[in-house]
LUMVODO-425386 format. One record per residue (C-alpha): residue in three letters; x, y, z. Coordinates in steps of 0.02 Angstrom, whole numbers. Layout:
// LUMVODO-425386
@resn ALA east X north Y up Z
...
This chain:
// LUMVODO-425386
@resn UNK east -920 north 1927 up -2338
@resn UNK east -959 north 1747 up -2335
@resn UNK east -1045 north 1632 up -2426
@resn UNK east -1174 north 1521 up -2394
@resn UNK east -1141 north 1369 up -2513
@resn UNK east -1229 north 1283 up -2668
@resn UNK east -1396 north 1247 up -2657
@resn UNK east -1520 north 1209 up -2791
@resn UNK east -1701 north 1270 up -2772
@resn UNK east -1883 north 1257 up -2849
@resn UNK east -1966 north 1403 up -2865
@resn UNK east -2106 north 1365 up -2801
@resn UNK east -1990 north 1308 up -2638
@resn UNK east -2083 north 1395 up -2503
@resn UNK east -1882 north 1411 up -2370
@resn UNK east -1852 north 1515 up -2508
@resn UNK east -1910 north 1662 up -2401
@resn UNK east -1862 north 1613 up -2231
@resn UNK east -1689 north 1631 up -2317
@resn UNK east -1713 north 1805 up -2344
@resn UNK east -1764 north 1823 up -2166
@resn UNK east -1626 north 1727 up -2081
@resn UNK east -1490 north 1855 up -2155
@resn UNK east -1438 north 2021 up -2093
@resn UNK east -1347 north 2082 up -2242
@resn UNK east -1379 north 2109 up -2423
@resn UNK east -1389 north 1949 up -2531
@resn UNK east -1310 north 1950 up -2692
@resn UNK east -1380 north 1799 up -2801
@resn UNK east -1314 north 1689 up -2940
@resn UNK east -1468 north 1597 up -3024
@resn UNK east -1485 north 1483 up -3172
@resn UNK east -1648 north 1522 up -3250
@resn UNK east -1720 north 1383 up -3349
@resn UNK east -1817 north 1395 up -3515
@resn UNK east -1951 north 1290 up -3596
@resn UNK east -1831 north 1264 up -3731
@resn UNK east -1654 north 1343 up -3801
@resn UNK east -1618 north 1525 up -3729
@resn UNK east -1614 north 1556 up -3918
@resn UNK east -1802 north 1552 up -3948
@resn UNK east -1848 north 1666 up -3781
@resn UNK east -1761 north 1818 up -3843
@resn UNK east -1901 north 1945 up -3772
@resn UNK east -1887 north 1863 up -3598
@resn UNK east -1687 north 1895 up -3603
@resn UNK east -1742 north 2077 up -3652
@resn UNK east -1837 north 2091 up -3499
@resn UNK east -1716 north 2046 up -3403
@resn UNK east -1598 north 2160 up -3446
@resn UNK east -1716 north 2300 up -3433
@resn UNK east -1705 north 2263 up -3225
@resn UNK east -1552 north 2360 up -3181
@resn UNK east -1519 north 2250 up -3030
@resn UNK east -1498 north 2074 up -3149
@resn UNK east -1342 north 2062 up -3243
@resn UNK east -1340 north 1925 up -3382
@resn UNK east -1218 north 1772 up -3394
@resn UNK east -1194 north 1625 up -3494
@resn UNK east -1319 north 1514 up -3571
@resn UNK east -1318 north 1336 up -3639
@resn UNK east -1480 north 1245 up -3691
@resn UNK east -1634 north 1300 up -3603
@resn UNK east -1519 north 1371 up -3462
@resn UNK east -1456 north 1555 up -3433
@resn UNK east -1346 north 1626 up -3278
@resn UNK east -1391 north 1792 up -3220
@resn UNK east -1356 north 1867 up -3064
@resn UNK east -1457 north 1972 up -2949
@resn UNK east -1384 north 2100 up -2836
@resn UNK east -1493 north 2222 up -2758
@resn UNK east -1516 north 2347 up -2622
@resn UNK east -1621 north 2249 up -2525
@resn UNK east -1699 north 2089 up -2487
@resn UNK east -1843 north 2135 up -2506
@resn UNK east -1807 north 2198 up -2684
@resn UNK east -1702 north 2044 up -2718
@resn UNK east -1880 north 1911 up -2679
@resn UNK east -1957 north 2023 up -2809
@resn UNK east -1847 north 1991 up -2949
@resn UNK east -1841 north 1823 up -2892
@resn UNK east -2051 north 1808 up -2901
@resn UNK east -2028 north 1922 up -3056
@resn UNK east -1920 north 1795 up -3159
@resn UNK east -2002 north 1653 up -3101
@resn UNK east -2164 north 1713 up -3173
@resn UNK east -2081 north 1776 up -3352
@resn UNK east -2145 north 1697 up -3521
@resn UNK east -2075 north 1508 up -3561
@resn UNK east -1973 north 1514 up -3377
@resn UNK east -2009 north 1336 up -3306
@resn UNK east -1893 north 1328 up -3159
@resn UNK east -1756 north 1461 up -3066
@resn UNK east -1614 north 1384 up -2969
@resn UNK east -1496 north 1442 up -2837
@resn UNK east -1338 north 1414 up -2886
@resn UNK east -1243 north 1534 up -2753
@resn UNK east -1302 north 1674 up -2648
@resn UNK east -1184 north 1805 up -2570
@resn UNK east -1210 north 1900 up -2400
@resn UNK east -1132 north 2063 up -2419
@resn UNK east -1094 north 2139 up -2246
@resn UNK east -949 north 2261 up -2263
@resn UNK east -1038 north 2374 up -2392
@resn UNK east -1074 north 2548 up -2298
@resn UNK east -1187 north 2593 up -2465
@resn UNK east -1308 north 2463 up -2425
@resn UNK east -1434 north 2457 up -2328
């Protein structure tokens, strides 16, 4: 396992994908999803993301909430990603880590 550092992303940032493409493993991604305004006031949006089994739900402060993604494949992972990017009063979704699992067996 290693890990490829901090970097902070747009979502509209179009590497985004040639990220994805670079890695051989499994990428297992801690974002900080951005509201319009406080976390408070988007309660429906939090609800749908914890109805996507592969997000799990962190911290929030303000407008900002941690969540981390870790799915099966990449492929799966850049849909959440385009999936939370376009949820009600999200405005931006940065990178703040992302994880390249290699010694799981179970993934693929």
């Amino acid at each position: 396992m290693y890990t490829l550092g901090c970097m902070f992303v747009k979502p509209q940032f179009h590497r985004m994908s040639s990220l994805f493409r670079e890695a051989n493993a499994v990428p297992i991604s801690g974002l900080v999803v951005t509201f319009r305004s406080s976390v408070t006031e988007h309660v429906e949006t939090v609800e749908l993301l914890r109805d996507i089994p592969e997000i799990v739900i962190g911290d929030s402060v303000g407008s900002k909430l941690a969540i981390v993604v870790d799915s099966e494949t990449q492929r799966r992972d850049q849909e959440i990603w385009n999936t939370v990017q376009h949820l009600p009063g999200v405005i931006d979704l940065a990178v703040a880590m992302v994880v390249f699992d290699e010694n799981d067996p179970n993934r693929k």
